[in-house]
PyMOL Python script that loads the backbone (N, CA, C, O; Angstrom):
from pymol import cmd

cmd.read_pdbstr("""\
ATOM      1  N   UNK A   1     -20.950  -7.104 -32.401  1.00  0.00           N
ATOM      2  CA  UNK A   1     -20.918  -7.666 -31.067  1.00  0.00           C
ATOM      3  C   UNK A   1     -19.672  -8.532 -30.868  1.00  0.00           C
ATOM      4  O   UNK A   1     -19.277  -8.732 -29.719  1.00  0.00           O
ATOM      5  N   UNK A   2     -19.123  -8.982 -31.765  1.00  0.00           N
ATOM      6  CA  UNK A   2     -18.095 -10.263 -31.821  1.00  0.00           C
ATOM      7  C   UNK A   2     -16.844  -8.998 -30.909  1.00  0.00           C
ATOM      8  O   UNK A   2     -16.392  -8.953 -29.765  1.00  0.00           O
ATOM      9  N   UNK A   3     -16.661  -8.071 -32.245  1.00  0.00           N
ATOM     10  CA  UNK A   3     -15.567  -7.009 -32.043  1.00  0.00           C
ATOM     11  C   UNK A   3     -15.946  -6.477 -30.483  1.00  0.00           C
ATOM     12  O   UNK A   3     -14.889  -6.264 -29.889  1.00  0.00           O
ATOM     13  N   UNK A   4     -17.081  -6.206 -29.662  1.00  0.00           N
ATOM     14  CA  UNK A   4     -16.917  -6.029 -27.988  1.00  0.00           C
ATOM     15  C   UNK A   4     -16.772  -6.934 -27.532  1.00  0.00           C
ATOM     16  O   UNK A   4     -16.073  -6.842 -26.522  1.00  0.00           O
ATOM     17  N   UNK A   5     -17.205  -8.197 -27.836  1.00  0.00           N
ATOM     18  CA  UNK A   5     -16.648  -9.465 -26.705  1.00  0.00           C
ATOM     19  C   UNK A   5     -14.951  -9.656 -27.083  1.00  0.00           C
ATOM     20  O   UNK A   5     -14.236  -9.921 -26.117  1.00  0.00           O
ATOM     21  N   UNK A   6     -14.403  -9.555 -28.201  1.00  0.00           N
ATOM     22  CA  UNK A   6     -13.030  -9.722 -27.994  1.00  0.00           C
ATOM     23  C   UNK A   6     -12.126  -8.541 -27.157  1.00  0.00           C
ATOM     24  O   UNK A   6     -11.235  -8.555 -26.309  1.00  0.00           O
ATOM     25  N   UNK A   7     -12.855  -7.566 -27.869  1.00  0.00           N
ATOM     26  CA  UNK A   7     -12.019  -6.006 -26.913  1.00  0.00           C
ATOM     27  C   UNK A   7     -12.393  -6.698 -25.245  1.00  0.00           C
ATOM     28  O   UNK A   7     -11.544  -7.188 -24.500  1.00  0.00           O
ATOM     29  N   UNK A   8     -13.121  -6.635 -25.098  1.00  0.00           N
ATOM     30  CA  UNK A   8     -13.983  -7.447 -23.290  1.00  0.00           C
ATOM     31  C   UNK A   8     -12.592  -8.387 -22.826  1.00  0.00           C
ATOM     32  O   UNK A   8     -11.920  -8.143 -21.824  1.00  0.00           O
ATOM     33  N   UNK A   9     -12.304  -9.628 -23.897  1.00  0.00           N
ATOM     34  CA  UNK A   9     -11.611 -10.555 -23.793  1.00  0.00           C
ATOM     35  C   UNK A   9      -9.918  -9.879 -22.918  1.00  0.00           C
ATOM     36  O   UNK A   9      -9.356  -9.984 -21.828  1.00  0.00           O
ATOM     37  N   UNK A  10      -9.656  -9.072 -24.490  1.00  0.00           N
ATOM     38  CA  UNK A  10      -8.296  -8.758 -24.340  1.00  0.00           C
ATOM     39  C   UNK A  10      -8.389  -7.896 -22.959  1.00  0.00           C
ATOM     40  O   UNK A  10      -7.421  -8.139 -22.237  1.00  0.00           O
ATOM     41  N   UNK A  11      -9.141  -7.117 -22.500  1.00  0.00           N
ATOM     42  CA  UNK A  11      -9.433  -6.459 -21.359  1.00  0.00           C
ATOM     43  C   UNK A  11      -8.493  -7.227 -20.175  1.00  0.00           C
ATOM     44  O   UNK A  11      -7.327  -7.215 -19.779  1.00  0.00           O
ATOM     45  N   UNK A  12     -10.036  -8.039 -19.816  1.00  0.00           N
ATOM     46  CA  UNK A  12      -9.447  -9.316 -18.773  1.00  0.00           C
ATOM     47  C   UNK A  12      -8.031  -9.721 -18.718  1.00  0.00           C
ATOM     48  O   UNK A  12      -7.203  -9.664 -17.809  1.00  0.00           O
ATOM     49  N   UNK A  13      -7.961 -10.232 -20.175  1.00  0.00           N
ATOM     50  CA  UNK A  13      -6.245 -11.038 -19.830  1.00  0.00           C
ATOM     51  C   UNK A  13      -5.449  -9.938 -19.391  1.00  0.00           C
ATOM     52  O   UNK A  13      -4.661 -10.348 -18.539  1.00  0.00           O
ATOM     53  N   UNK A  14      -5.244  -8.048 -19.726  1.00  0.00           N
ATOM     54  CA  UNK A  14      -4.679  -7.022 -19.295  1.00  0.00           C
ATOM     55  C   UNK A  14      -4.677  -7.508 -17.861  1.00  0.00           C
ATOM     56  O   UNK A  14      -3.780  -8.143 -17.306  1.00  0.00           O
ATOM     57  N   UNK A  15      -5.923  -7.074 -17.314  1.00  0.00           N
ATOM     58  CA  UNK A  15      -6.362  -7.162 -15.514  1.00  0.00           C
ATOM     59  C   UNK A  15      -5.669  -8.164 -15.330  1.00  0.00           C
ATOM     60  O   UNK A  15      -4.537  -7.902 -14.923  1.00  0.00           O
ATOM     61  N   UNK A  16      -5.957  -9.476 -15.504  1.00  0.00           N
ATOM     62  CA  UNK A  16      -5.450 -10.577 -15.056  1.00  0.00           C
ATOM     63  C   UNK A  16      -3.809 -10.514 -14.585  1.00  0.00           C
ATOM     64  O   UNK A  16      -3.313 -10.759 -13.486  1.00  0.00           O
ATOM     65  N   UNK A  17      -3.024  -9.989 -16.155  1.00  0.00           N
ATOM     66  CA  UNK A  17      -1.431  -9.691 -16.122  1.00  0.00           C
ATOM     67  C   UNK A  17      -0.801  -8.668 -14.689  1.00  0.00           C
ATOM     68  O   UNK A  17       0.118  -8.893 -13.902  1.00  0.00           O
ATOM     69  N   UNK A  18      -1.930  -7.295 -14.827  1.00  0.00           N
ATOM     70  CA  UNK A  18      -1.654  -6.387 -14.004  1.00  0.00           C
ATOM     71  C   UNK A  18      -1.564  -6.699 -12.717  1.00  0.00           C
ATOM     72  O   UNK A  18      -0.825  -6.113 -11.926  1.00  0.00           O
ATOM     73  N   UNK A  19      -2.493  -7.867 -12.373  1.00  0.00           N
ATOM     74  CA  UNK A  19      -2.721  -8.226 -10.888  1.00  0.00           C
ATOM     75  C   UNK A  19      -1.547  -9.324 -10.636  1.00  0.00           C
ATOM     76  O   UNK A  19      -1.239  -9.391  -9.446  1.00  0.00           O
ATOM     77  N   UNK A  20      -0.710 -10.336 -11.623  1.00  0.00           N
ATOM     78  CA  UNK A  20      -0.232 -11.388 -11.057  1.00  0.00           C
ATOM     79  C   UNK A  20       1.229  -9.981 -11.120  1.00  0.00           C
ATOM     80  O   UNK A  20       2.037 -10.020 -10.191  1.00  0.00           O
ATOM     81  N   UNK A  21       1.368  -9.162 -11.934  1.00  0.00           N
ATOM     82  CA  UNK A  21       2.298  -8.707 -11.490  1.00  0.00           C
ATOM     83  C   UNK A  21       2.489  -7.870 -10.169  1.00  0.00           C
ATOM     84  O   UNK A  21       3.321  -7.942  -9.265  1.00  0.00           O
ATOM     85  N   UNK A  22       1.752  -7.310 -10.324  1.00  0.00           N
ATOM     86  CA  UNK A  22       1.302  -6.296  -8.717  1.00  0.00           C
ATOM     87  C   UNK A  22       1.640  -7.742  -7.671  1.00  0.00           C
ATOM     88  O   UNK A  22       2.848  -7.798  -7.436  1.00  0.00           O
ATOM     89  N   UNK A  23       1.080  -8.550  -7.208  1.00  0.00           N
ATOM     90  CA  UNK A  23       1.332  -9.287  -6.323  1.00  0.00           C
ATOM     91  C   UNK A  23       3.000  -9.681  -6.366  1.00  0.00           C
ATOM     92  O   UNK A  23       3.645  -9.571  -5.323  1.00  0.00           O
ATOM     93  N   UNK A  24       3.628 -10.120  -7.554  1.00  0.00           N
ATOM     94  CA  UNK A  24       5.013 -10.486  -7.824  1.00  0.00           C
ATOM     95  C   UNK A  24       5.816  -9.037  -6.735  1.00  0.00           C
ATOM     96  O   UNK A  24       6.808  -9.327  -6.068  1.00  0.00           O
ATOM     97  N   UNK A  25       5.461  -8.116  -6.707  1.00  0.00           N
ATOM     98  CA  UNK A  25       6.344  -7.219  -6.461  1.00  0.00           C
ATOM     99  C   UNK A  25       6.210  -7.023  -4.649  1.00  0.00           C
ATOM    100  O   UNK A  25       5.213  -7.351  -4.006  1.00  0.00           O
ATOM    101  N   UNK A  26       7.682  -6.311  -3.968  1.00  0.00           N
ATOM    102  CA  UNK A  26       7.642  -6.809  -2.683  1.00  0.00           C
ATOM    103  C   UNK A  26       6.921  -5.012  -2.167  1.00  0.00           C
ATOM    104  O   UNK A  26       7.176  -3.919  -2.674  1.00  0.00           O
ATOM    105  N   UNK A  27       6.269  -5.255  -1.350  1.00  0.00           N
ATOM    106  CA  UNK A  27       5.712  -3.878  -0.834  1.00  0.00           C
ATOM    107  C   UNK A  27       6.063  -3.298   0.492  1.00  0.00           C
ATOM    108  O   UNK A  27       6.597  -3.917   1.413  1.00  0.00           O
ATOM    109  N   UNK A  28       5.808  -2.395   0.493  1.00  0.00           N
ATOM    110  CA  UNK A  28       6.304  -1.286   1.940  1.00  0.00           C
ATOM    111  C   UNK A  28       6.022  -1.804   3.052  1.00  0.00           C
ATOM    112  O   UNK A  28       6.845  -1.768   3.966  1.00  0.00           O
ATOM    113  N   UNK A  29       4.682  -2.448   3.214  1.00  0.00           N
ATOM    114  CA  UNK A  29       3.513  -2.724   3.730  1.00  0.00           C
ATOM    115  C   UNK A  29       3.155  -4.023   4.028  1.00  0.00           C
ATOM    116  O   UNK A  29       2.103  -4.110   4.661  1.00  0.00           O
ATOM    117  N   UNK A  30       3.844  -5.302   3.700  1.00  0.00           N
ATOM    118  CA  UNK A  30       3.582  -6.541   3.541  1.00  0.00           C
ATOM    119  C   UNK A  30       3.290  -7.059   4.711  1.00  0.00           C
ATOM    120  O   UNK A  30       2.544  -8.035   4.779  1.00  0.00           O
ATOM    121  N   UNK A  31       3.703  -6.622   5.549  1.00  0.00           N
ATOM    122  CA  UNK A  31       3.505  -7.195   7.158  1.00  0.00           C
ATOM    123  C   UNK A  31       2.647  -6.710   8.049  1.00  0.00           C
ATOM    124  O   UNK A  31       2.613  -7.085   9.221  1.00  0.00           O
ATOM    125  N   UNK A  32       1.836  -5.770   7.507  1.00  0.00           N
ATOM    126  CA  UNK A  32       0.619  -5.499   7.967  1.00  0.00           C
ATOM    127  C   UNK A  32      -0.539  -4.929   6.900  1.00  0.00           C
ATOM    128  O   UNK A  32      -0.970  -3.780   6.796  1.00  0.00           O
ATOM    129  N   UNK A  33      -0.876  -6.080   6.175  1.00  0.00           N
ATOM    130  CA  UNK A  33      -1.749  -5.950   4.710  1.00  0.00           C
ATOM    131  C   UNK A  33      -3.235  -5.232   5.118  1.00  0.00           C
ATOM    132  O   UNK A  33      -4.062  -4.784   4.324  1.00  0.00           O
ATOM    133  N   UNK A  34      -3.324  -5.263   6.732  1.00  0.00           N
ATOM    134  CA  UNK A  34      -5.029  -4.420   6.555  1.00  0.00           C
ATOM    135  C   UNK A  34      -5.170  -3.315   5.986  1.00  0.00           C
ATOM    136  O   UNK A  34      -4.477  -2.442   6.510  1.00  0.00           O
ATOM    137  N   UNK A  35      -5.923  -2.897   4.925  1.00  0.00           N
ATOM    138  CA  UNK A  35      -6.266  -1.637   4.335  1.00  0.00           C
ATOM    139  C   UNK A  35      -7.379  -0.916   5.596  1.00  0.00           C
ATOM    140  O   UNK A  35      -8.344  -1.548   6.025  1.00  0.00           O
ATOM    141  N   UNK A  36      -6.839   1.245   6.312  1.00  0.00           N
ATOM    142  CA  UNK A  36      -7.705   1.181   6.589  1.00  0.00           C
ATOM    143  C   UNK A  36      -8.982   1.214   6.235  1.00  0.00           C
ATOM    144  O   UNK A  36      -9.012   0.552   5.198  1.00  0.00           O
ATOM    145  N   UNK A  37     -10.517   1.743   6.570  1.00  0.00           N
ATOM    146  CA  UNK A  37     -11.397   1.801   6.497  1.00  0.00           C
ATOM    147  C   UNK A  37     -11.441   2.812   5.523  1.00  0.00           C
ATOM    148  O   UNK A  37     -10.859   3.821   5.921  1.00  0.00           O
ATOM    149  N   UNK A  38     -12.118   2.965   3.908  1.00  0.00           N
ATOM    150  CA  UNK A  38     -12.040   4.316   3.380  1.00  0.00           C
ATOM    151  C   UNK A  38     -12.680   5.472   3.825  1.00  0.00           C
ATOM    152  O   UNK A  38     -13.767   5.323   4.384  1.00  0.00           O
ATOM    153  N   UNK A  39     -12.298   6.416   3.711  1.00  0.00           N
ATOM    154  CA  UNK A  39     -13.097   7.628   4.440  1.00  0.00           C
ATOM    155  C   UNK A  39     -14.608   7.562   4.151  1.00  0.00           C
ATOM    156  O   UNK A  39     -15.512   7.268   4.934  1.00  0.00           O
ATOM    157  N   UNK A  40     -14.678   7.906   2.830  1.00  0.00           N
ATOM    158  CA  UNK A  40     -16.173   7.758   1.865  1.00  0.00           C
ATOM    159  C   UNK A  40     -16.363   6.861   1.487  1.00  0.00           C
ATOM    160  O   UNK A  40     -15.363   6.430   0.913  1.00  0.00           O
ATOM    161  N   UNK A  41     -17.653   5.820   1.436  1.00  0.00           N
ATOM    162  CA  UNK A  41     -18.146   4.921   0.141  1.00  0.00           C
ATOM    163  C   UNK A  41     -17.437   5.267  -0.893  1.00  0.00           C
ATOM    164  O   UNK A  41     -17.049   6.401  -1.174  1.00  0.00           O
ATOM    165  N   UNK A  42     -17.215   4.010  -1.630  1.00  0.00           N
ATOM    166  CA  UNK A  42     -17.222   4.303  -2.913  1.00  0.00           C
ATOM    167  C   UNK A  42     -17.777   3.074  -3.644  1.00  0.00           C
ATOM    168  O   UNK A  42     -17.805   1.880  -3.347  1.00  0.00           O
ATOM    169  N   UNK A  43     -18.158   3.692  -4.579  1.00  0.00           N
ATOM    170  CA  UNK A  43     -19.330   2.954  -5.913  1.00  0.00           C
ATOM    171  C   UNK A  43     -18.744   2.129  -6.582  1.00  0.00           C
ATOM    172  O   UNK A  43     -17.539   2.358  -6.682  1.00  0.00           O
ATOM    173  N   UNK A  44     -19.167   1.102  -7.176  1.00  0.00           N
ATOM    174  CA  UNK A  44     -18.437   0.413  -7.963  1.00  0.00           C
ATOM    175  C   UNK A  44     -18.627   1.049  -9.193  1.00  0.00           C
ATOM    176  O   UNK A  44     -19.683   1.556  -9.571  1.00  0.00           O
ATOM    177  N   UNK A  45     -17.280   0.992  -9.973  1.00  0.00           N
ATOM    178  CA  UNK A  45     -17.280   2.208 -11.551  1.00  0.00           C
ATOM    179  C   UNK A  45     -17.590   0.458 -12.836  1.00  0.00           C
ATOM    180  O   UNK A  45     -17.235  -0.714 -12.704  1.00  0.00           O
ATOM    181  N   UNK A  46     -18.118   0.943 -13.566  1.00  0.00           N
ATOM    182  CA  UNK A  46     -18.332   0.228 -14.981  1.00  0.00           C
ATOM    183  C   UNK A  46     -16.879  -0.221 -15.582  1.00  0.00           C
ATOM    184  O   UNK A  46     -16.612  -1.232 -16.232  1.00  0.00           O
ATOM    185  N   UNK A  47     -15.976   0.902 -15.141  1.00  0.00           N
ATOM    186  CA  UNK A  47     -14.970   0.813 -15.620  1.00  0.00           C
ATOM    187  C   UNK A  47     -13.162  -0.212 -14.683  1.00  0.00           C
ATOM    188  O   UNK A  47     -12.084  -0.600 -15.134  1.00  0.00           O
ATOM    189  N   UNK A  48     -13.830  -0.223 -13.279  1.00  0.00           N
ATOM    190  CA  UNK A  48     -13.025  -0.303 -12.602  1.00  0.00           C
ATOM    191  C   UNK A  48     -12.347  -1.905 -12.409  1.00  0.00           C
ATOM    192  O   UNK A  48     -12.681  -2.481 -13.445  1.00  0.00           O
ATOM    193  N   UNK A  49     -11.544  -2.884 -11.549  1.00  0.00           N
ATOM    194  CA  UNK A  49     -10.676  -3.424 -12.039  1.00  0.00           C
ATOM    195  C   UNK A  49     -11.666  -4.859 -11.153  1.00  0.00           C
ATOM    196  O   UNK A  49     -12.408  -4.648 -10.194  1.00  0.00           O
ATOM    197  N   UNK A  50     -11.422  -6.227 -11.765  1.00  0.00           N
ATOM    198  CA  UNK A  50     -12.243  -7.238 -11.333  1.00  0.00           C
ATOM    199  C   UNK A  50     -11.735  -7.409  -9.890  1.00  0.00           C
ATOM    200  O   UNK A  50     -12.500  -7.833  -9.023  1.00  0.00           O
ATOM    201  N   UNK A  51     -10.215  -7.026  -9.567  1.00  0.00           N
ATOM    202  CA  UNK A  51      -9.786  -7.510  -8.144  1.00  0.00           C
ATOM    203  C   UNK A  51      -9.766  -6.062  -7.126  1.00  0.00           C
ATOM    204  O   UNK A  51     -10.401  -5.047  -7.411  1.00  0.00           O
ATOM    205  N   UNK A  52      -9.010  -6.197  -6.055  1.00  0.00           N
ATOM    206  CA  UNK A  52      -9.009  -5.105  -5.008  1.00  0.00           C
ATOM    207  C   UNK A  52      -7.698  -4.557  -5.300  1.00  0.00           C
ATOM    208  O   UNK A  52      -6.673  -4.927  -4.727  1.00  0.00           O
ATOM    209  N   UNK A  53      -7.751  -3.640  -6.230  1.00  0.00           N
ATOM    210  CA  UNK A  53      -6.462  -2.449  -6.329  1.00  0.00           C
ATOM    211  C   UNK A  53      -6.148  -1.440  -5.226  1.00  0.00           C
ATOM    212  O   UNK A  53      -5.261  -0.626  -5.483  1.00  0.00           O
ATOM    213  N   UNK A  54      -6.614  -1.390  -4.301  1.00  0.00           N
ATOM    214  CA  UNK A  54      -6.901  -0.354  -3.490  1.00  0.00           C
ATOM    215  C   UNK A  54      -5.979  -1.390  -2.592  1.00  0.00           C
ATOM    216  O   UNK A  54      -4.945  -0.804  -2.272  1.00  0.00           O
ATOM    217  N   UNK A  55      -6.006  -2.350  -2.229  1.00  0.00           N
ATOM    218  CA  UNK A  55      -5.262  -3.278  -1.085  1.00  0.00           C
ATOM    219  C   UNK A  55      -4.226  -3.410  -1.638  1.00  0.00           C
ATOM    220  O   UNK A  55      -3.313  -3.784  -0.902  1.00  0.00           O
ATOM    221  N   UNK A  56      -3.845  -3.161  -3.251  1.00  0.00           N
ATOM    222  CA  UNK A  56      -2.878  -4.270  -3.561  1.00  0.00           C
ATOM    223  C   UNK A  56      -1.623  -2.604  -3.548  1.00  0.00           C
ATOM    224  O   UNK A  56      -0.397  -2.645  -3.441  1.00  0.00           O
ATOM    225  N   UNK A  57      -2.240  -1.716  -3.652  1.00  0.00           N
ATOM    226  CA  UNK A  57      -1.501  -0.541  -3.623  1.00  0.00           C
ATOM    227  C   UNK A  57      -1.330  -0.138  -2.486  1.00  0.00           C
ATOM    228  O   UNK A  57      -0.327   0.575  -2.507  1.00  0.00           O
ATOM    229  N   UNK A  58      -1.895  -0.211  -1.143  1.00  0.00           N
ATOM    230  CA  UNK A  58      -1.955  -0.130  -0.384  1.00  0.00           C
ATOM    231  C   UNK A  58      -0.643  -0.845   0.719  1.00  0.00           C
ATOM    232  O   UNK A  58      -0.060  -0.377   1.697  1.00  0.00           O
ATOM    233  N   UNK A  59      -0.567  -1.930   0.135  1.00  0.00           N
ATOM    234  CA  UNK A  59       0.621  -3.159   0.599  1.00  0.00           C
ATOM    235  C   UNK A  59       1.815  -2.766  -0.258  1.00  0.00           C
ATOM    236  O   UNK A  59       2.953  -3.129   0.040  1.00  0.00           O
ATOM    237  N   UNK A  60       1.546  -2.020  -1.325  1.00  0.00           N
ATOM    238  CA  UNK A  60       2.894  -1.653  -2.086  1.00  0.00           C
ATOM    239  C   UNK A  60       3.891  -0.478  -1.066  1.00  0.00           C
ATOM    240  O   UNK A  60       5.074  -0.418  -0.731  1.00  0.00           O
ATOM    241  N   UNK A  61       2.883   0.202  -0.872  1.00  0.00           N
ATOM    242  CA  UNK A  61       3.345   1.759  -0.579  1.00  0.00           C
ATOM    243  C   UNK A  61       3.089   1.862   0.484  1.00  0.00           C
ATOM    244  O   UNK A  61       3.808   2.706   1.019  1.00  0.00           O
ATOM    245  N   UNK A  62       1.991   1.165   1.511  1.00  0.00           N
ATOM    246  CA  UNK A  62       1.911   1.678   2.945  1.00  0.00           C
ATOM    247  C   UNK A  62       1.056   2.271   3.099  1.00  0.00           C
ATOM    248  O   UNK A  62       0.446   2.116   4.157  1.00  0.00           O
ATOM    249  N   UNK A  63       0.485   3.443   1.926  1.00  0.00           N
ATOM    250  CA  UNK A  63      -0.702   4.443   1.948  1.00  0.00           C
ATOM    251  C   UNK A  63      -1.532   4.063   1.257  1.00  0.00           C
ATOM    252  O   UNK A  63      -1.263   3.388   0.264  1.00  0.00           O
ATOM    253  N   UNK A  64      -2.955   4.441   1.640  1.00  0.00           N
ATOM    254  CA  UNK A  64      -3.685   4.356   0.944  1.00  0.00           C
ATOM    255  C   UNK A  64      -4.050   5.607  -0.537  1.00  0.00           C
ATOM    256  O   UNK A  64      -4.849   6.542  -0.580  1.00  0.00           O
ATOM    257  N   UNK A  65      -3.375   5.247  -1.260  1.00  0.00           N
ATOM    258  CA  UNK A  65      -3.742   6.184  -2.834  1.00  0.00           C
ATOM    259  C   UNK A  65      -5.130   6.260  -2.966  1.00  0.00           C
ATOM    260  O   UNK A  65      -5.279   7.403  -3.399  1.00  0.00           O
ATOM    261  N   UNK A  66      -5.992   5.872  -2.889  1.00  0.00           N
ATOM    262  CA  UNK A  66      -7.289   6.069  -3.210  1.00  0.00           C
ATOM    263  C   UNK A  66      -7.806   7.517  -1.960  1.00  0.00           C
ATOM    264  O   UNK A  66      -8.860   8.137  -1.826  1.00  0.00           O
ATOM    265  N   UNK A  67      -6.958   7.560  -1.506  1.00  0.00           N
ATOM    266  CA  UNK A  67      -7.775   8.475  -0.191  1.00  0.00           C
ATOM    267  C   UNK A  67      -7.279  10.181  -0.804  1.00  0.00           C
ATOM    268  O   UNK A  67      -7.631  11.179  -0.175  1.00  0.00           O
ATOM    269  N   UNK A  68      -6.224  10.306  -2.417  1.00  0.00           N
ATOM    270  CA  UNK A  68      -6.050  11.198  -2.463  1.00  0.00           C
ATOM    271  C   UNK A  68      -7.022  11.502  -3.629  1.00  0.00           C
ATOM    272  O   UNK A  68      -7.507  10.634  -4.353  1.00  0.00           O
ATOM    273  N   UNK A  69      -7.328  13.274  -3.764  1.00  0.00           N
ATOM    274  CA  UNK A  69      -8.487  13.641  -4.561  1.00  0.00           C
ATOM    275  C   UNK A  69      -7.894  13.795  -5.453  1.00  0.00           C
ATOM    276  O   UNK A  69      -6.726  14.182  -5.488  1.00  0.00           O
ATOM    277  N   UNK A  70      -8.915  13.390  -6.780  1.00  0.00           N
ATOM    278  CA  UNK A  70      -8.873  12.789  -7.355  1.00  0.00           C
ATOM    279  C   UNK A  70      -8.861  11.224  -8.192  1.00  0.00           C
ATOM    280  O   UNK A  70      -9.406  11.031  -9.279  1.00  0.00           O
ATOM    281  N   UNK A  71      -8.111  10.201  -7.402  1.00  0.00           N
ATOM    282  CA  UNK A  71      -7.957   9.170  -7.555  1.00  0.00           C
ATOM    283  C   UNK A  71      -9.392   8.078  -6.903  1.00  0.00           C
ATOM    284  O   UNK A  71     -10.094   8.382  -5.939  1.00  0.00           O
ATOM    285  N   UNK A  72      -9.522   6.862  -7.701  1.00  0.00           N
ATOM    286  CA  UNK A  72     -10.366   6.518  -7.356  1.00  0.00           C
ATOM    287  C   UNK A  72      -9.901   4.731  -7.417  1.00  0.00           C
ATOM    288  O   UNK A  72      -8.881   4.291  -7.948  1.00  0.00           O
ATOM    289  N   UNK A  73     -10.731   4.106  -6.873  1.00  0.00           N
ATOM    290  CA  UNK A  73     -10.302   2.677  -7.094  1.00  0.00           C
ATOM    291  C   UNK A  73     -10.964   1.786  -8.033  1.00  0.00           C
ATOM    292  O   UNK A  73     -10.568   0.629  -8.171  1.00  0.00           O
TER     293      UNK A  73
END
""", "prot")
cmd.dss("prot")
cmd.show_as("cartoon", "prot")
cmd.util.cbc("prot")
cmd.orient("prot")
C-alpha cells in the first residue's frame, strides 16, 4: 500500500506541473476563454486529470480537442 500511495503522490505533483505549465503558455484563444457546450456528456474517467484540461486546451488552440473521436478529457 505504501508503494500506491507514493506512485498516487508522484502522480499529483506530474498534474500539478502539467497544469502550472499549460497556464504559463500564451493561447489562440485567451480573449474569449468560454469553452463551448460539449456535444455528449462525458463521465468522469478514474484515470482523468484533477483540473479542466478540456478549457485549458481549448484557450490554447481555439478548438475544442475533446470534440474529436477518439480523444477524451
Amino acid at each position: 500500500m505504501e508503494c500506491y500511495d507514493f506512485y498516487q503522490q508522484q502522480v499529483e505533483a506530474c498534474e500539478g506541473a502539467i497544469e502550472r505549465h499549460l497556464r504559463q503558455i500564451e493561447g489562440d484563444n485567451d480573449n474569449d476563454p468560454d469553452v463551448p457546450p460539449a456535444s455528449k456528456p462525458k463521465g468522469h474517467s478514474k484515470n482523468g486529470f484533477d483540473f479542466d484540461v478540456r478549457s485549458e486546451l481549448y484557450r490554447l488552440t481555439g478548438v475544442d480537442l475533446t470534440e474529436i473521436n477518439g480523444m477524451t478529457n
